[in-house]
VEXPASE-323883 format. One record per residue (C-alpha): x, y, z; residue in one letter. Coordinates in steps of 0.25 Angstrom, whole numbers, padded with zeros to 4 digits. Example, Ala and Ser with C-alpha at 12.3 -4.5 7.8 and 13.67 -1.06 7.14 Angstrom:
+-------+-------+-------+------+
:     u :     v :     w : code :
+-------+-------+-------+------+
:  0049 : -0018 :  0031 :    a :
:  0055 : -0004 :  0029 :    s :
+-------+-------+-------+------+
END
This chain:
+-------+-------+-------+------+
:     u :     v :     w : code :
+-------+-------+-------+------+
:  0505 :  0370 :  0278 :    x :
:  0498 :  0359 :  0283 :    x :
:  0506 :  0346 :  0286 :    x :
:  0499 :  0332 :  0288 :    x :
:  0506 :  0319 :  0291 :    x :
:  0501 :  0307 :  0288 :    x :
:  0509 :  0292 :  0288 :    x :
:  0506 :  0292 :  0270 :    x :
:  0502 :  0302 :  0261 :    x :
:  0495 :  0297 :  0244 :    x :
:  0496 :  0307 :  0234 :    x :
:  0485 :  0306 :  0226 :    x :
:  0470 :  0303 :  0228 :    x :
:  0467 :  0293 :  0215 :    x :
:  0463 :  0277 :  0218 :    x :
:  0478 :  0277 :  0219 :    x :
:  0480 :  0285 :  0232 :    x :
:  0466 :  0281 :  0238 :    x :
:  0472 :  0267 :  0239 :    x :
:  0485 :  0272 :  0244 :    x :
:  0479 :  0279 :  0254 :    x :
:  0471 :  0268 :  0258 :    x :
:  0481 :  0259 :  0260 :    x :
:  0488 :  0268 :  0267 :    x :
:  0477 :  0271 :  0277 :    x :
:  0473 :  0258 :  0280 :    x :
:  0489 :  0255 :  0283 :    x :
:  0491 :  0268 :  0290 :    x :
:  0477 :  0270 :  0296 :    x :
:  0470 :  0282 :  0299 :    x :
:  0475 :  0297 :  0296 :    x :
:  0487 :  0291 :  0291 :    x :
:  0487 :  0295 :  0275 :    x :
:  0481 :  0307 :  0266 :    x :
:  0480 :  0308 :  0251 :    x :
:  0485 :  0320 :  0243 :    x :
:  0477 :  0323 :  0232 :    x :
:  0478 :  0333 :  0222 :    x :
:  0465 :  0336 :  0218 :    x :
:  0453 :  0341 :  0224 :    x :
:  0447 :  0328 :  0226 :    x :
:  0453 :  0314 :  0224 :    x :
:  0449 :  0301 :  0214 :    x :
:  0446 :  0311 :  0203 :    x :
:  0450 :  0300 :  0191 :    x :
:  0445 :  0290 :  0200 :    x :
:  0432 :  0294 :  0198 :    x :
:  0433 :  0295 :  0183 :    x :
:  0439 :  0280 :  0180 :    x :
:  0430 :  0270 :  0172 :    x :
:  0422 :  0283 :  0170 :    x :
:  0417 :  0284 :  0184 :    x :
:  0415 :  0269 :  0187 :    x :
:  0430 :  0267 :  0190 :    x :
:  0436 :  0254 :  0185 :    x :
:  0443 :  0251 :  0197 :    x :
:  0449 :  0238 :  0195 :    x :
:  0450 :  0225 :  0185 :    x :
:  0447 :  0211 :  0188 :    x :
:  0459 :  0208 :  0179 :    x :
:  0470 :  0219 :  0185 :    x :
:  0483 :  0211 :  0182 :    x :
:  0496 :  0218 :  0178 :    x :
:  0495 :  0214 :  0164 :    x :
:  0484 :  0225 :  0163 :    x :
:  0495 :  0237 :  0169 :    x :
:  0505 :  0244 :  0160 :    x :
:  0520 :  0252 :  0168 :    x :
:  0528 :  0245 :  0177 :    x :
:  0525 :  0231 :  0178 :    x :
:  0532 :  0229 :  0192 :    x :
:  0523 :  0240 :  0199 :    x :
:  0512 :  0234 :  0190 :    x :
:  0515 :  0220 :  0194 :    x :
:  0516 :  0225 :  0210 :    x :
:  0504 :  0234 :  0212 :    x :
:  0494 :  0223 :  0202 :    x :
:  0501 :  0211 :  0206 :    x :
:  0496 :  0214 :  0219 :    x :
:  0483 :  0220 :  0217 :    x :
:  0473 :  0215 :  0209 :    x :
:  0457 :  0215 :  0207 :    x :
:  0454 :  0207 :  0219 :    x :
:  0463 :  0217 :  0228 :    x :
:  0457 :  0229 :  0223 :    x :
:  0444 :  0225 :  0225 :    x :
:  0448 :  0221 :  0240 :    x :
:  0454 :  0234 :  0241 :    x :
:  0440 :  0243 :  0237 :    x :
:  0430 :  0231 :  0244 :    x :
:  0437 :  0238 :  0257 :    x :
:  0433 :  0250 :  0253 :    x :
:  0419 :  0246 :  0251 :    x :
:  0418 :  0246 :  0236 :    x :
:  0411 :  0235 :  0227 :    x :
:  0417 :  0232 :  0215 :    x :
:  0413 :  0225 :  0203 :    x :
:  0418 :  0221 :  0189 :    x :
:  0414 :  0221 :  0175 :    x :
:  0414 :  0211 :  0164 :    x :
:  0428 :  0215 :  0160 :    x :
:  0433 :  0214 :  0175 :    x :
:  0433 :  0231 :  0176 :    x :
:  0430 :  0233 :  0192 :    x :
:  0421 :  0244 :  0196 :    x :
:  0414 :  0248 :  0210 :    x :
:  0402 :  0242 :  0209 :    x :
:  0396 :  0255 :  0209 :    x :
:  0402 :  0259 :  0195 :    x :
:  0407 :  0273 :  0202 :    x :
:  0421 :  0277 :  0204 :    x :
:  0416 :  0287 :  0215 :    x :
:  0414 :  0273 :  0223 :    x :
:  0428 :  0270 :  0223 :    x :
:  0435 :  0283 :  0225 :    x :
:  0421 :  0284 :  0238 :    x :
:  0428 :  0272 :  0244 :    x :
:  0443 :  0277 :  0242 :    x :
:  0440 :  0290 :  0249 :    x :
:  0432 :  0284 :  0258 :    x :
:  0441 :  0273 :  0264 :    x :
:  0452 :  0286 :  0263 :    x :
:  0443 :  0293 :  0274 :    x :
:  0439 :  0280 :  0282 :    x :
:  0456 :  0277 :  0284 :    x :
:  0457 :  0293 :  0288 :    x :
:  0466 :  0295 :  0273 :    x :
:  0466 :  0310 :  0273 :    x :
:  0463 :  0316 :  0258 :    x :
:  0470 :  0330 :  0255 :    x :
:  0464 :  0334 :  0242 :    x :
:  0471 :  0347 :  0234 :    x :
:  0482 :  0341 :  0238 :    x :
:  0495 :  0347 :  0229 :    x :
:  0508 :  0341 :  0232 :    x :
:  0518 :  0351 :  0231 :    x :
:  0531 :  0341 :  0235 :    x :
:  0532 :  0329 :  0242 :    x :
:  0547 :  0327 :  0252 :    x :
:  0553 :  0319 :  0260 :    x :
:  0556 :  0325 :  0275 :    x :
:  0560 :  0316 :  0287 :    x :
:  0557 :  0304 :  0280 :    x :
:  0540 :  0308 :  0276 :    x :
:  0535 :  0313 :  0263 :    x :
:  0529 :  0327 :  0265 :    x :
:  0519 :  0331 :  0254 :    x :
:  0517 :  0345 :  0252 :    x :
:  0506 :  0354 :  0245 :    x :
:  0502 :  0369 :  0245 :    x :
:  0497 :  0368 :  0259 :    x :
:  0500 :  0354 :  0265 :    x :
:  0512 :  0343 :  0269 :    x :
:  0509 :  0329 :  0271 :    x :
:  0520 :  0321 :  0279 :    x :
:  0518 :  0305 :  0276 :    x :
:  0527 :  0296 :  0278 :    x :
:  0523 :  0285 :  0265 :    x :
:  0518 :  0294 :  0251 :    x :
:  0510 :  0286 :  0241 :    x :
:  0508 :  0293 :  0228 :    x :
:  0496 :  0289 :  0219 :    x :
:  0494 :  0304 :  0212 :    x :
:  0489 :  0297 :  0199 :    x :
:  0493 :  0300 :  0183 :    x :
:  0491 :  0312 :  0175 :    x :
:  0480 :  0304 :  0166 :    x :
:  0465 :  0308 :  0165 :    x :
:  0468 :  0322 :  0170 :    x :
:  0453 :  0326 :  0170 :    x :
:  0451 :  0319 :  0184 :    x :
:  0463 :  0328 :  0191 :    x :
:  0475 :  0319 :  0185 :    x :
:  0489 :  0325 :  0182 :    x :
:  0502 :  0323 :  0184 :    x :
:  0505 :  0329 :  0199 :    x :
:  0508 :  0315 :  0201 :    x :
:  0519 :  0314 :  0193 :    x :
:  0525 :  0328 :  0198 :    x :
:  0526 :  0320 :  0213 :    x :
:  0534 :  0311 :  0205 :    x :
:  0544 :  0320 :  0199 :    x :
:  0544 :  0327 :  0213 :    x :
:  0549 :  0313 :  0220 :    x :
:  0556 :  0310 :  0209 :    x :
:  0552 :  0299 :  0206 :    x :
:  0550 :  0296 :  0190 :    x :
:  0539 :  0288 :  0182 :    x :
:  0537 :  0284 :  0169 :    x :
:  0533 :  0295 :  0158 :    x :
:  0517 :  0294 :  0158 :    x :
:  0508 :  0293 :  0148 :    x :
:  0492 :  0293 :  0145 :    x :
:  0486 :  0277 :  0146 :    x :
:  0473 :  0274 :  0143 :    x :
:  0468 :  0285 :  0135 :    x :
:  0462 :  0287 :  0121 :    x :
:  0470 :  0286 :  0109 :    x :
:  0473 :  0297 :  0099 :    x :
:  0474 :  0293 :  0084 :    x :
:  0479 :  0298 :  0071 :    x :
:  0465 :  0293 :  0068 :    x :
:  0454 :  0304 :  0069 :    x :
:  0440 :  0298 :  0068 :    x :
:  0433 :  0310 :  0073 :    x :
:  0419 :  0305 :  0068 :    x :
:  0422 :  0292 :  0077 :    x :
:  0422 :  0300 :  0088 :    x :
:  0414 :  0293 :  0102 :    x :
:  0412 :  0280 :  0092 :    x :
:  0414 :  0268 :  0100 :    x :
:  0416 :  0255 :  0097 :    x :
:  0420 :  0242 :  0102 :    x :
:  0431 :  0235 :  0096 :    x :
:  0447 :  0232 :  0099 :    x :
:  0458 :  0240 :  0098 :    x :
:  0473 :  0236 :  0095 :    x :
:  0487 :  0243 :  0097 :    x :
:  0495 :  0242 :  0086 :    x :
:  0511 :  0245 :  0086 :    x :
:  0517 :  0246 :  0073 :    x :
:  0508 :  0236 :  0068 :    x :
:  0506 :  0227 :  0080 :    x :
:  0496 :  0223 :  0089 :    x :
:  0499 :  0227 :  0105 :    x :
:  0488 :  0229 :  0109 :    x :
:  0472 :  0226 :  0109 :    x :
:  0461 :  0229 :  0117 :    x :
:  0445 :  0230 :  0116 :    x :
:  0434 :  0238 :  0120 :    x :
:  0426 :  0251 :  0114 :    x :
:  0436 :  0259 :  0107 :    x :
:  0431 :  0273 :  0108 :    x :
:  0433 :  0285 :  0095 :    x :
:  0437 :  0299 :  0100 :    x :
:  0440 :  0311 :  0090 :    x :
:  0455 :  0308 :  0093 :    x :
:  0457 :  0293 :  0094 :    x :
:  0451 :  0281 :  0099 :    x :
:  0446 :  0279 :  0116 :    x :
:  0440 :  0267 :  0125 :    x :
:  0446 :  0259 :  0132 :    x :
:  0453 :  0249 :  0124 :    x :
:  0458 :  0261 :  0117 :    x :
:  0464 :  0264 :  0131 :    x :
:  0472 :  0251 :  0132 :    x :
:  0479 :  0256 :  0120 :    x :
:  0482 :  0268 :  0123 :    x :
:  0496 :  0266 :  0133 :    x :
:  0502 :  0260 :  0122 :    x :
:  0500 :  0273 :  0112 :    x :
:  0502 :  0283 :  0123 :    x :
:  0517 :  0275 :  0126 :    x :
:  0521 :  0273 :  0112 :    x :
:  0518 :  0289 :  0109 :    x :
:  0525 :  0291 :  0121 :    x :
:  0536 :  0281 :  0121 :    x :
:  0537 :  0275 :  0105 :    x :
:  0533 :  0261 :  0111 :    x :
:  0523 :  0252 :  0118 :    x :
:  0527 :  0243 :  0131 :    x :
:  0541 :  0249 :  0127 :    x :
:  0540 :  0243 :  0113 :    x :
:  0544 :  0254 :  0102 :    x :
:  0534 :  0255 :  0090 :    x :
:  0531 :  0265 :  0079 :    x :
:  0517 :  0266 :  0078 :    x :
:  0503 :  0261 :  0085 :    x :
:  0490 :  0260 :  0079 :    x :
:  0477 :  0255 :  0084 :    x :
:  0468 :  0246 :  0078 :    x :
:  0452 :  0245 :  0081 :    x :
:  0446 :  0233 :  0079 :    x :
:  0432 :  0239 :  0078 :    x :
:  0422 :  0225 :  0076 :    x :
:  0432 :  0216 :  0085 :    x :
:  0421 :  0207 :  0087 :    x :
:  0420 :  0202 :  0072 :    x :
:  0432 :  0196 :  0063 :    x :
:  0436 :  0204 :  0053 :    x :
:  0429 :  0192 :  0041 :    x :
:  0417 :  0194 :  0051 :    x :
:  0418 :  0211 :  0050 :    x :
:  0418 :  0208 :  0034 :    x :
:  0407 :  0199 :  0035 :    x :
:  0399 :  0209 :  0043 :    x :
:  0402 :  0221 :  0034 :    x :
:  0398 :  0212 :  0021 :    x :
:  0384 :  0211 :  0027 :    x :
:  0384 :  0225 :  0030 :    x :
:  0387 :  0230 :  0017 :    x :
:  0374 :  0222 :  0012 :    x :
:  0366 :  0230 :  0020 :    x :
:  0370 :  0242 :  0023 :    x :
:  0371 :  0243 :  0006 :    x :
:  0372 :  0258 :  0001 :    x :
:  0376 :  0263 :  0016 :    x :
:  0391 :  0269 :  0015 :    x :
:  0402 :  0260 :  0019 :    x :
:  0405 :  0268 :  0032 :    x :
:  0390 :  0261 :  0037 :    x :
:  0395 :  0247 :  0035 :    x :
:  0400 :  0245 :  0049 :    x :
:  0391 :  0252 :  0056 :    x :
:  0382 :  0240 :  0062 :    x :
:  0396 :  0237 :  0068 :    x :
:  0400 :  0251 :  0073 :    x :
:  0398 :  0266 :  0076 :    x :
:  0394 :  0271 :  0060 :    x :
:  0404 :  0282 :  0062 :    x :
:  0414 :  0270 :  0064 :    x :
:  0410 :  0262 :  0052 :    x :
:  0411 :  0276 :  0043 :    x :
:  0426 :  0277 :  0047 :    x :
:  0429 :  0262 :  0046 :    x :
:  0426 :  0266 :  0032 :    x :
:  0432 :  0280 :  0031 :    x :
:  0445 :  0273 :  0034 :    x :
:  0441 :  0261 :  0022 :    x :
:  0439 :  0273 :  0013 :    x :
:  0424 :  0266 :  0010 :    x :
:  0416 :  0277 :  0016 :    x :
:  0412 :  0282 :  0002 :    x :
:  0406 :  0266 : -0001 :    x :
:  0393 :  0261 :  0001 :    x :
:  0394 :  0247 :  0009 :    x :
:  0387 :  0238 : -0002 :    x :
:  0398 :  0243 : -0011 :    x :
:  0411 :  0240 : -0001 :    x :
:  0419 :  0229 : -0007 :    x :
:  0422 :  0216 :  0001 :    x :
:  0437 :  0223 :  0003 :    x :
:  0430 :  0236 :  0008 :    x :
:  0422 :  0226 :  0020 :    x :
:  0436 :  0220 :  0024 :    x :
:  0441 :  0233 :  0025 :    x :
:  0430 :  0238 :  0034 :    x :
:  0430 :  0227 :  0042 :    x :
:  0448 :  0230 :  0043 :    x :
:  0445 :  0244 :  0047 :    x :
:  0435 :  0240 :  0056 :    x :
:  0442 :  0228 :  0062 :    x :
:  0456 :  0237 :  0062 :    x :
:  0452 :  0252 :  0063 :    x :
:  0467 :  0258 :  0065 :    x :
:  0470 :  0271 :  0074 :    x :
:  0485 :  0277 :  0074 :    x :
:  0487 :  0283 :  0089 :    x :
:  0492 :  0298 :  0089 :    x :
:  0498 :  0300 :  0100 :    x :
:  0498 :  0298 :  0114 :    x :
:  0486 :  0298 :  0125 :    x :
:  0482 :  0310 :  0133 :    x :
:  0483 :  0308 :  0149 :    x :
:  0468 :  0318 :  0148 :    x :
:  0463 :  0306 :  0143 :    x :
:  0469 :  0294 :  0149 :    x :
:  0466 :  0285 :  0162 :    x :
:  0478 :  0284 :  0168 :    x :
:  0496 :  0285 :  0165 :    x :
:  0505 :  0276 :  0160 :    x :
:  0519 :  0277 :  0166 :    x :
:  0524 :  0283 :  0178 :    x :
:  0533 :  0276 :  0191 :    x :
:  0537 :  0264 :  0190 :    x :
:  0545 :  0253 :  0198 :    x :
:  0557 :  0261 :  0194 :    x :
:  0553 :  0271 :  0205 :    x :
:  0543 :  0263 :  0215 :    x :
:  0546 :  0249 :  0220 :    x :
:  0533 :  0242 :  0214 :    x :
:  0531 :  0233 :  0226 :    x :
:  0528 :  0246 :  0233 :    x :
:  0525 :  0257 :  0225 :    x :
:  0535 :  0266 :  0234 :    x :
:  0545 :  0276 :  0228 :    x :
:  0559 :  0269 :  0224 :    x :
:  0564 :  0282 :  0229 :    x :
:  0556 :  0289 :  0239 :    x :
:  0552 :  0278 :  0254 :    x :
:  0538 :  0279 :  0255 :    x :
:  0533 :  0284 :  0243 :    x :
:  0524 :  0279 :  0234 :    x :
:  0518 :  0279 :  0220 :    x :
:  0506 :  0273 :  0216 :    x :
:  0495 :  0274 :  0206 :    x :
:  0495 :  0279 :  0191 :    x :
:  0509 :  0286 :  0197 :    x :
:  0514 :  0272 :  0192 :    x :
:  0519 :  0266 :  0180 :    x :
:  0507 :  0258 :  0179 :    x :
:  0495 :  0258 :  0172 :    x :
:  0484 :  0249 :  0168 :    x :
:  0475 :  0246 :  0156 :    x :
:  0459 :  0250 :  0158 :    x :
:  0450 :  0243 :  0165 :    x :
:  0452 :  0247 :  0181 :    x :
:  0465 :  0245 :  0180 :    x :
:  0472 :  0257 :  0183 :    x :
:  0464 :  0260 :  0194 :    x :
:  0467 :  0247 :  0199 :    x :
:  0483 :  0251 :  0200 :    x :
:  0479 :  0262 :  0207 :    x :
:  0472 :  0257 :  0217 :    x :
:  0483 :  0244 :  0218 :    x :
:  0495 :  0253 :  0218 :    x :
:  0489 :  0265 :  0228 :    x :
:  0486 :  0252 :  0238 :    x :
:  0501 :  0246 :  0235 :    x :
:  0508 :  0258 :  0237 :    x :
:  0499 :  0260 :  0251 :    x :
:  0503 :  0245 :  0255 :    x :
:  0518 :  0247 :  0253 :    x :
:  0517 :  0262 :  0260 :    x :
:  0511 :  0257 :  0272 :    x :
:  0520 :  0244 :  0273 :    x :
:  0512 :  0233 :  0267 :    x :
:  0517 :  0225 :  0255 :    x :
:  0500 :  0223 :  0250 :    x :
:  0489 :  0233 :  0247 :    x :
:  0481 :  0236 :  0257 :    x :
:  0467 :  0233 :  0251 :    x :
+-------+-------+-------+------+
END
C-alpha cells in the first residue's frame, strides 16, 4: 500500500478542485497538495460546457441569478464577482472576452484553453495529480484525514471536496460524490435535474429539430412565475433551448416537491410566445395580408413567412383549420391563429433527466457547512465546495462561475485566509 502525505488533499478534478488546488498550492507552496480523481483523466464536463467553448463567467454574476441556499449563495458571490474571476484566470495567462449578452469566454473560444491553464498552473505549484483515483473510505486517525483506495492512502491534514453532481453523466458524472457524503455523514438536500429539456403531454413529433425564437412563460395554476427569451427548440418528446432551460428547476421541483420556491400548486403549463416581436392586433394584421396572397394555399401555410412550415401546420392542427384554405378563414379564424401562435401551450409531464441536464439542484447546505467558510459543521478541516452544494445557477456562465468561486473560497479558509486567493 502506498502512503503519501501531503499538508491537503481535493477530491475531485472539475473547475472546482482545480481552483481548490490552486489556492491551496499557492498558500501551501510546492509539493504540498494532490488531487484525487476518479477518472481516467480530469476536466471531462469541462470540456463539453458551452459546447466546447466554455461560458466561464457573466458580466452580470450577482446572487439574484443562483438558486439553494442563499447564505452560501450570498458568501461564496458576495465575494466573487466578474472582475475577480477574471483577475483569478489573467494569473493563469488566459485572455478573456465577452459577448453582447455579457457571456464571458476565453478569447480563444476553446474550453481546452482553460482546463490547459488549470493543469498547467497545477504542475508549475508542484500539485500532484492522482488520476483512477477510487476512494474506498476517508477516517480520521491522529487528528489527519487518511484517504484510502485499492492500492493508496493519502494522510493530509485540510480535505477540500469538490467531487461534482450526478448531472450530465456522459462526461464521467455520477453520484460517487454523494456516497463520500453519506460516508461522513454529512447530509444534503434531495437532488434533482436543472437545466434540462422539458418533457410534455404534448407530442409534436413532426416539430421535431424546428426552432424558433420566441418567449416562453411558466404558468402555475394559471399564473405567470416565470418568463424568459431565446430560441426555443422542438424534440420528439418536449420542448429544449436555453430559455426552456431556465424553466426547467421549477417543473423538476414541483414533480418532485408539489411546489415551486416552496410555494404549493396543482398544475404548470407553459406557454410559447412564438412571434414575441409583433402585438397580437399586429400578428392579425399580418396574417390578413397573408390570406390575400397566399389565396387557395391550405391554412396550415398561412404563418409560414413568419416561422418553420411545419410550425405553421400545427399552429393550425391545434385551431382545427388544417382542412381550410386561407382565403376562406374567417376574421375569428385569424385571431385564433394569431392566439395559438402568440400562446402555444405545453403541459410538463414529468420531471427532467440528470442524462440530459447541466448541473443539480439541491445538495449541502449551511445547515451542514458554515457558509463564511465552506468547512464541514461537523468535521475541522473538511470542506465542501462545488456543485456538492446547495447552489445552483441559471445559464449563461454561471454555474462554472460558482465553481470556480467556491473551489478558491474553501482553499482561502483551508489555508488560513479569510479571501480568495486569485
Amino acid at each position: 500500500m502506498e502512503r503519501i502525505n501531503v499538508k491537503a488533499a481535493v477530491i475531485g478534478g472539475g473547475p472546482s478542485g482545480y481552483a481548490a488546488a490552486i489556492g491551496l498550492a499557492r498558500k501551501f507552496g510546492g509539493n504540498s497538495t494532490v488531487m484525487l480523481e476518479r477518472q481516467a483523466k480530469t476536466g471531462r464536463k469541462l470540456l463539453a460546457t458551452g459546447n466546447g467553448r466554455c461560458n466561464i463567467s457573466n458580466e452580470n454574476v450577482s446572487p439574484e441569478h443562483y438558486h439553494g441556499d442563499e447564505n452560501i449563495i450570498g458568501s461564496v458571490i458576495g465575494g466573487f464577482n466578474a472582475d475577480a474571476l477574471k483577475g483569478f484566470f489573467t494569473s493563469l495567462g488566459v485572455l478573456l472576452r465577452s459577448d453582447s449578452e455579457g457571456r464571458i469566454y476565453p478569447y480563444s473560444n476553446q474550453a481546452v484553453t482553460i482546463l490547459d491553464s488549470l493543469r498547467n498552473e497545477c504542475a508549475r505549484l508542484g500539485v500532484s495529480e492522482r488520476c483512477s483515483f477510487l476512494t474506498r473510505s476517508i477516517r480520521r486517525e491522529n487528528g489527519r484525514f487518511v484517504i484510502t483506495s485499492d492500492d493508496t492512502e493519502v494522510f493530509c491534514e485540510k480535505l477540500i471536496i469538490a467531487a461534482g453532481s450526478k448531472a450530465f453523466p456522459q462526461s464521467g458524472a455520477d453520484d460517487s460524490g454523494y456516497g463520500l457524503l453519506k460516508m461522513l455523514g454529512i447530509g444534503y438536500k434531495e437532488i434533482f435535474p436543472a437545466l434540462c429539456p422539458i418533457s410534455t403531454a404534448e407530442k409534436y413529433r413532426s416539430l421535431k429539430g424546428v426552432r424558433a425564437r420566441g418567449k416562453v412563460t411558466l404558468l402555475a395554476d394559471g399564473k405567470a412565475l416565470k418568463e424568459t427569451q431565446g430560441e426555443i427548440q422542438f424534440t420528439d418528446s418536449g420542448i429544449s433551448g436555453i430559455c426552456v432551460f431556465e424553466l426547467s428547476r421549477s417543473v423538476s421541483e414541483f414533480f418532485l416537491k408539489g411546489s415551486i420556491d416552496g410555494v404549493t400548486c396543482k398544475k404548470l403549463q407553459i406557454a410559447a410566445d412564438l412571434v414575441s416581436s409583433l402585438s397580437f392586433p399586429e400578428l392579425c394584421s399580418y396574417l390578413l395580408t397573408c390570406k390575400e396572397l397566399f389565396g387557395a394555399a391550405p391554412a396550415g401555410e398561412l404563418l409560414s413567412g413568419a416561422l418553420n412550415i411545419q410550425l405553421s401546420r400545427v399552429i393550425a392542427k391545434t385551431c382545427a383549420l388544417s382542412e381550410k384554405t386561407c382565403s376562406s378563414l374567417t376574421a375569428r379564424d385569424i385571431k385564433q391563429l394569431a392566439s395559438a401562435a402568440k400562446r402555444l401551450t405545453f403541459t410538463p409531464s414529468g420531471m427532467g433527466s440528470f442524462s440530459s441536464a447541466q448541473v443539480c439542484a439541491g445538495g449541502v447546505g449551511s445547515d451542514e457547512v458554515f457558509p463564511d467558510s465552506l468547512m464541514s459543521k461537523n468535521h475541522k478541516g473538511l470542506y465542501i465546495c462545488g456543485e456538492l452544494l446547495d447552489v445552483d445557477g441559471d445559464c449563461g456562465g454561471f454555474n462554472l462561475h460558482f465553481a470556480i468561486a467556491s473551489g478558491l473560497k474553501a482553499a482561502a479558509s483551508a489555508s488560513g485566509g479569510g479571501k480568495s486567493l486569485h
